[in-house]
Residue frames as qw, qx, qy, qz and C-alpha x, y, z in Angstrom:
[[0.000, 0.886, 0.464, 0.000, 0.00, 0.00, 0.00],
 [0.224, -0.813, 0.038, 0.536, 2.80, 2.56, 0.49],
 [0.481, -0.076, 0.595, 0.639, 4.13, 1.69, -2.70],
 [0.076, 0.715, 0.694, 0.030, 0.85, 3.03, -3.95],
 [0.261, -0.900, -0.254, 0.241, 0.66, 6.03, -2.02],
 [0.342, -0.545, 0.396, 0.655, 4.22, 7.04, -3.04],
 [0.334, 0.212, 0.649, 0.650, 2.97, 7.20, -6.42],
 [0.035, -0.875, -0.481, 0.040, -0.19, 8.77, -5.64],
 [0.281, -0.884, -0.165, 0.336, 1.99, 11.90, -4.15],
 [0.489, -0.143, 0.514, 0.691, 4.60, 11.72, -7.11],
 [0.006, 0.272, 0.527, 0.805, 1.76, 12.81, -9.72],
 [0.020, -0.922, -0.361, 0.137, -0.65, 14.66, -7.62],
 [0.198, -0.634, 0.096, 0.742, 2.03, 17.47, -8.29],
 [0.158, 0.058, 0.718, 0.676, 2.08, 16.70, -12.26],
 [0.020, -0.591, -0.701, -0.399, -2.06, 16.84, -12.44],
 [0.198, -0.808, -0.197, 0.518, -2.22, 19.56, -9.93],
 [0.058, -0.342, 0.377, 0.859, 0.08, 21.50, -12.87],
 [0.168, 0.217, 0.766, 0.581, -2.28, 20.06, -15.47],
 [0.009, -0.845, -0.488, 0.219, -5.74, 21.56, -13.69],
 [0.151, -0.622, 0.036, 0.767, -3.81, 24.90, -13.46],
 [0.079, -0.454, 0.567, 0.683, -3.00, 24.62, -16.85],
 [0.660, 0.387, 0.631, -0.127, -6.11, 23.25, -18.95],
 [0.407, 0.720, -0.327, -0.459, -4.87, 24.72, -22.10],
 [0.198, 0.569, -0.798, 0.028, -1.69, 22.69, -21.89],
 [0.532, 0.026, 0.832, -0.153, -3.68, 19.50, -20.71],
 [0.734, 0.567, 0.279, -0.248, -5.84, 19.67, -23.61],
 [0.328, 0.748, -0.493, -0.300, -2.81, 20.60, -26.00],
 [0.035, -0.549, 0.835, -0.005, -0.89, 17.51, -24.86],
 [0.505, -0.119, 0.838, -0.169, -3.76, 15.52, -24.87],
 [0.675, 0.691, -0.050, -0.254, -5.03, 16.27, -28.49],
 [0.136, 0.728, -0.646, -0.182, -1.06, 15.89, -29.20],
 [0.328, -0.231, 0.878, -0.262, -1.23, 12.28, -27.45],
 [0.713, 0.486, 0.428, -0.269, -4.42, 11.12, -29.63],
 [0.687, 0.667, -0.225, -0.182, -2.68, 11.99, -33.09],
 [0.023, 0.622, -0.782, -0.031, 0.47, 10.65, -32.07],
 [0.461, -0.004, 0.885, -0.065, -1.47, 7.19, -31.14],
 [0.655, 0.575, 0.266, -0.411, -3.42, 7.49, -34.54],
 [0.524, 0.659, -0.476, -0.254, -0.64, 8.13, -36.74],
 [0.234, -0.405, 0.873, -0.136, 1.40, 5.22, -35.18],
 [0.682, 0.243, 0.604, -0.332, -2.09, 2.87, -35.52],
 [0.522, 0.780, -0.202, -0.278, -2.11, 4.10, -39.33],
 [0.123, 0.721, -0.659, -0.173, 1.38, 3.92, -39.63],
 [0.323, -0.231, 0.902, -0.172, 0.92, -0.37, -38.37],
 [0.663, 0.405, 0.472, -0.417, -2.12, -0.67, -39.91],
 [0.503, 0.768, -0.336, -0.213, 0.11, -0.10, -43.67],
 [0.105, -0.554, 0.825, -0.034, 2.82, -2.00, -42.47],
 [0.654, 0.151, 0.657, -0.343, 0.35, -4.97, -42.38],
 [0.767, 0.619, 0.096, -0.142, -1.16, -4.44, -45.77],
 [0.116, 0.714, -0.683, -0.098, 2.51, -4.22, -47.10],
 [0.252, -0.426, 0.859, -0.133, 3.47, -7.34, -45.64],
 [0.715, 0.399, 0.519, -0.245, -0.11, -9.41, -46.29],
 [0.719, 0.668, -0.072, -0.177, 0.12, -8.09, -50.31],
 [0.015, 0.768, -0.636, -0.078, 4.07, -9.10, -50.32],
 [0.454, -0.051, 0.883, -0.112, 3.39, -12.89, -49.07],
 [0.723, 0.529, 0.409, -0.175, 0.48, -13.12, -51.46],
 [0.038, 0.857, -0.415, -0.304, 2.91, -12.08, -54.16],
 [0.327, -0.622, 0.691, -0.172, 5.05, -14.66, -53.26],
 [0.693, 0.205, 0.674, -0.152, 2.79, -17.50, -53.38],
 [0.539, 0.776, 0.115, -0.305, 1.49, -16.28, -56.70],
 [0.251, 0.751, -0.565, -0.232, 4.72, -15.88, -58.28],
 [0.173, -0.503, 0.845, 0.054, 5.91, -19.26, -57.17],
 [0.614, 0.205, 0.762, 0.027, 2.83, -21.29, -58.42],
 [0.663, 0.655, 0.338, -0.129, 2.34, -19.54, -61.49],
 [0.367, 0.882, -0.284, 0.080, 5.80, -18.18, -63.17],
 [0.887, -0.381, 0.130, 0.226, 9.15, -20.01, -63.16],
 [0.806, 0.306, -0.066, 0.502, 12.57, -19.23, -63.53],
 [0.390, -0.179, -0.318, 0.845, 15.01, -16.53, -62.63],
 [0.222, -0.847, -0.470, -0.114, 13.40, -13.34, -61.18],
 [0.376, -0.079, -0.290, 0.876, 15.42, -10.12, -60.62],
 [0.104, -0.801, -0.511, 0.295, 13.04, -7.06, -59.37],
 [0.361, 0.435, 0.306, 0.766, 12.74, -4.41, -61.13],
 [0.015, 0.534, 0.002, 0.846, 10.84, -2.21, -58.77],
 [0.015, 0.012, -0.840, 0.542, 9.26, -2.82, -55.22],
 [0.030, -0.612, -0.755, -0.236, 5.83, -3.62, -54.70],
 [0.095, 0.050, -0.024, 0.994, 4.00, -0.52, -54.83],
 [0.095, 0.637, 0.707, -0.293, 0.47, 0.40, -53.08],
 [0.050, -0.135, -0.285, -0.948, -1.56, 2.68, -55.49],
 [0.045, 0.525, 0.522, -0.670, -4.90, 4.04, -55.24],
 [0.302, 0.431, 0.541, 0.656, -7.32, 5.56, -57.85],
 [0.163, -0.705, -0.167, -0.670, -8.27, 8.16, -55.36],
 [0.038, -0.245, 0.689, -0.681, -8.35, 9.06, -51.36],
 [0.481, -0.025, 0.624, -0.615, -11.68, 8.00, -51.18],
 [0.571, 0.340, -0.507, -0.548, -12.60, 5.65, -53.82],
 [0.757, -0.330, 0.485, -0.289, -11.44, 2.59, -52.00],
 [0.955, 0.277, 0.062, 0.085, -9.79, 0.99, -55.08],
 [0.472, -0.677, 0.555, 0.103, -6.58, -0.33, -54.09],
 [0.948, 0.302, -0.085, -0.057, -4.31, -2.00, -55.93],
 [0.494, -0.651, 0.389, 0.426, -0.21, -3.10, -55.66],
 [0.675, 0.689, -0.256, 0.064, 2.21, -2.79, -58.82],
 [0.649, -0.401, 0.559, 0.325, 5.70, -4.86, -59.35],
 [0.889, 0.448, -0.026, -0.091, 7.69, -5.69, -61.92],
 [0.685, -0.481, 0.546, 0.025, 10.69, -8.06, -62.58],
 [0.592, 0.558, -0.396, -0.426, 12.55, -9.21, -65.31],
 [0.763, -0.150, 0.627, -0.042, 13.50, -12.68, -66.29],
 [0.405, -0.096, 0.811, 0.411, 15.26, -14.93, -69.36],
 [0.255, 0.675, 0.692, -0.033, 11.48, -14.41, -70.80],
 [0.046, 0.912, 0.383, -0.142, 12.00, -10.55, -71.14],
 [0.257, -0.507, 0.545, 0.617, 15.53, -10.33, -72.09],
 [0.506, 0.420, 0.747, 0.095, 14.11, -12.29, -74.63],
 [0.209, 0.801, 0.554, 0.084, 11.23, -9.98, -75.69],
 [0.206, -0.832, 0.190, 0.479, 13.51, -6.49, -74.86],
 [0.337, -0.370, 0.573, 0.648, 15.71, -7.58, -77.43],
 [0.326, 0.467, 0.745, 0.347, 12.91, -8.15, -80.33],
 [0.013, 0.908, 0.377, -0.184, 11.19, -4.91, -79.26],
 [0.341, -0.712, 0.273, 0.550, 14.61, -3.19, -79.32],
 [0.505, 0.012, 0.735, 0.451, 15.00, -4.62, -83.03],
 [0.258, 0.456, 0.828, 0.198, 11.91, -3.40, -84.05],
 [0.034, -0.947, -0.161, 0.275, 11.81, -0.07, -82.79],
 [0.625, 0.522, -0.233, 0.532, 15.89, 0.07, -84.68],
 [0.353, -0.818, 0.420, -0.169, 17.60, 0.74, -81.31],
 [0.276, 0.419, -0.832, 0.237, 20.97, -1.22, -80.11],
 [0.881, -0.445, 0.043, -0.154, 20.02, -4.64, -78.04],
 [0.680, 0.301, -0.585, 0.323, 23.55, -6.11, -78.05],
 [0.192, 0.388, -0.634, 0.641, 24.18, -4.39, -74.64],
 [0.713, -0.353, 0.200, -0.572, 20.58, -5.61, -72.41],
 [0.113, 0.254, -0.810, 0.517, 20.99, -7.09, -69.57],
 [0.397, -0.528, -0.744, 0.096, 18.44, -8.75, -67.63],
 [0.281, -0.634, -0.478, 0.539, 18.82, -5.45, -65.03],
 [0.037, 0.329, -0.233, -0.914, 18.51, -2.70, -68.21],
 [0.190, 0.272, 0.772, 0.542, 15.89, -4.57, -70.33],
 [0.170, -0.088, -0.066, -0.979, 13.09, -2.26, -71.14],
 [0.689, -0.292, -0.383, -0.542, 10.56, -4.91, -71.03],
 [0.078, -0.011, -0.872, 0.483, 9.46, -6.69, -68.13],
 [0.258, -0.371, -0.892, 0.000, 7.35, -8.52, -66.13],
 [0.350, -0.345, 0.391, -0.778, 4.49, -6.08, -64.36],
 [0.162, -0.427, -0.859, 0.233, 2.03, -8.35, -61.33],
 [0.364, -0.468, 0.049, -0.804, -0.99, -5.94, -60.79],
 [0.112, -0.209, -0.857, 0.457, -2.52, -7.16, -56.98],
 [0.391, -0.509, -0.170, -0.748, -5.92, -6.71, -56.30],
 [0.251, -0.232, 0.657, -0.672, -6.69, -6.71, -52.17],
 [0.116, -0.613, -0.773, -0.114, -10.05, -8.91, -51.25],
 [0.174, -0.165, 0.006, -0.971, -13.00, -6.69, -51.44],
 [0.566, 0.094, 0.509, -0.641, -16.85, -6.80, -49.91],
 [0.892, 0.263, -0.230, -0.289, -17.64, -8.80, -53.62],
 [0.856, 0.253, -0.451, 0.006, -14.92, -10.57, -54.13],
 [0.842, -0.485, 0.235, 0.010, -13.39, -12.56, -50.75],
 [0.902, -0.094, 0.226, 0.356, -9.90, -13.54, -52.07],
 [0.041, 0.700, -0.350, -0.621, -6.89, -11.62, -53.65],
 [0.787, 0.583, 0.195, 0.043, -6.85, -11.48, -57.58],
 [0.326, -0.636, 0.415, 0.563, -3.56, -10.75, -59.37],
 [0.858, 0.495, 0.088, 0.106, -2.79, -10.65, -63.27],
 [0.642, -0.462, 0.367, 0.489, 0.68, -10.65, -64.76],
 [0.739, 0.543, 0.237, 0.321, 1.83, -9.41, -68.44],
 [0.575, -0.013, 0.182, 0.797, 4.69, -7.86, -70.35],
 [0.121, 0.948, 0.287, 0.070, 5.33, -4.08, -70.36],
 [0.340, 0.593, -0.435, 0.585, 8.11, -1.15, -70.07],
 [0.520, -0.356, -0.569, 0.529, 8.95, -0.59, -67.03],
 [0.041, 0.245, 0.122, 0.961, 7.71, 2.89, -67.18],
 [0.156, 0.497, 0.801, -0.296, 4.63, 3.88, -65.52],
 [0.154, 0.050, -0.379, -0.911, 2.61, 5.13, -68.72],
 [0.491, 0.382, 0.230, -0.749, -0.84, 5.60, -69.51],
 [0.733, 0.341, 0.588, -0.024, -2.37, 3.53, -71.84],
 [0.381, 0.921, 0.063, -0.055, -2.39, 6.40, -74.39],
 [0.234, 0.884, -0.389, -0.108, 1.43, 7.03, -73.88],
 [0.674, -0.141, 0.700, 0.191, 2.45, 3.31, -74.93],
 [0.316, 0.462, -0.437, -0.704, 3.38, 2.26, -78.19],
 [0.842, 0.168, -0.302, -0.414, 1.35, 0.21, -80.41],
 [0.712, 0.150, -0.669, 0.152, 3.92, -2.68, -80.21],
 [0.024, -0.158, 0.779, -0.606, 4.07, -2.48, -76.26],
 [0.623, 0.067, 0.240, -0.742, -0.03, -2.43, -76.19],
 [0.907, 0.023, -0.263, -0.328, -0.33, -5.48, -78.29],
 [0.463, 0.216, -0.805, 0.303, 2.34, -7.30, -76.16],
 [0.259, -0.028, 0.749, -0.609, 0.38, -6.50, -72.70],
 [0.756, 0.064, -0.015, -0.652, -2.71, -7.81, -74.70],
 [0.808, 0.323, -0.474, -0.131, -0.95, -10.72, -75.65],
 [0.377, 0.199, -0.782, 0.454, 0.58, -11.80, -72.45],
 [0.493, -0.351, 0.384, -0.697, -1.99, -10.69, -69.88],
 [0.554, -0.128, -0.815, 0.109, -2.77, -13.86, -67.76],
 [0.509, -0.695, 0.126, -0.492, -4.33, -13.98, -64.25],
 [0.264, 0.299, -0.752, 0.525, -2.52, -15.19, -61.59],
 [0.740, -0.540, -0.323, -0.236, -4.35, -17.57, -58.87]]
């Protein structure tokens, strides 16, 4: 019980300052709410990160084989702040896209002699799609593109009919 009491008389001086001082109680305790919000946030991303990474993972390893060098980290987008459509972007090249880099390069009359798996222009992109209230399960699809993030509109003809011609989905 004294152990108690000696605490009791340690912060009756601290809230005795805070009565006095109801500005500075409110300040610090508004201050103390965002700080545990942004933190909650801040864990609450870290999650989704980690969840859409593992799914990824799987994905890649039952549906695509061979070597795999990463071309960019997975990447949470958004079509708006309040829209609620989420999606992640990757891409990764591979034997498959050195491949295709070097035809594209051929066709467009640029040098391919010098691509490299970690320079090729084409590559693999993974779009993720999160589960949503319809659909219960993540969706993912997988096809050849630059590695650029363009707009439909600012692709070229040959890059558009290659993501038409590779798109797959990805259980």
């Amino acid at each position: 019980m004294n152990f108690i009491n000696h605490w009791d008389k340690q912060l009756l001086p601290i809230f005795a300052f805070f009565k006095r001082h109801q500005i500075l109680s409110w300040t610090v305790s508004v201050l103390l709410i965002i700080g545990i919000l942004l933190i909650g946030v801040s864990v609450k991303s870290s999650m989704e990160m980690t969840k859409a990474r593992a799914t990824l993972e799987v994905m890649l390893k039952e549906n695509h084989d061979g070597n795999q060098i990463p071309r960019s980290k997975l990447i949470k987008e958004e079509s708006g702040p309040f829209s609620g459509i989420v999606w992640y972007d990757y891409t990764f090249s591979s034997p498959q896209t050195l491949a295709e880099s070097k035809r594209y390069l051929k066709a467009t009359g640029q040098p391919y002699q010098q691509v490299t798996l970690e320079n090729c222009p084409i590559v693999y992109r993974v779009i993720l799609r999160p589960p949503t209230k319809t659909s219960k399960r993540w969706a993912g699809q997988i096809y050849l593109d630059t590695n650029q993030q363009l707009s439909g509109s600012g692709r070229s003809s040959y890059v558009q009919a290659l993501n038409h011609k590779s798109l797959r989905d990805l259980n």
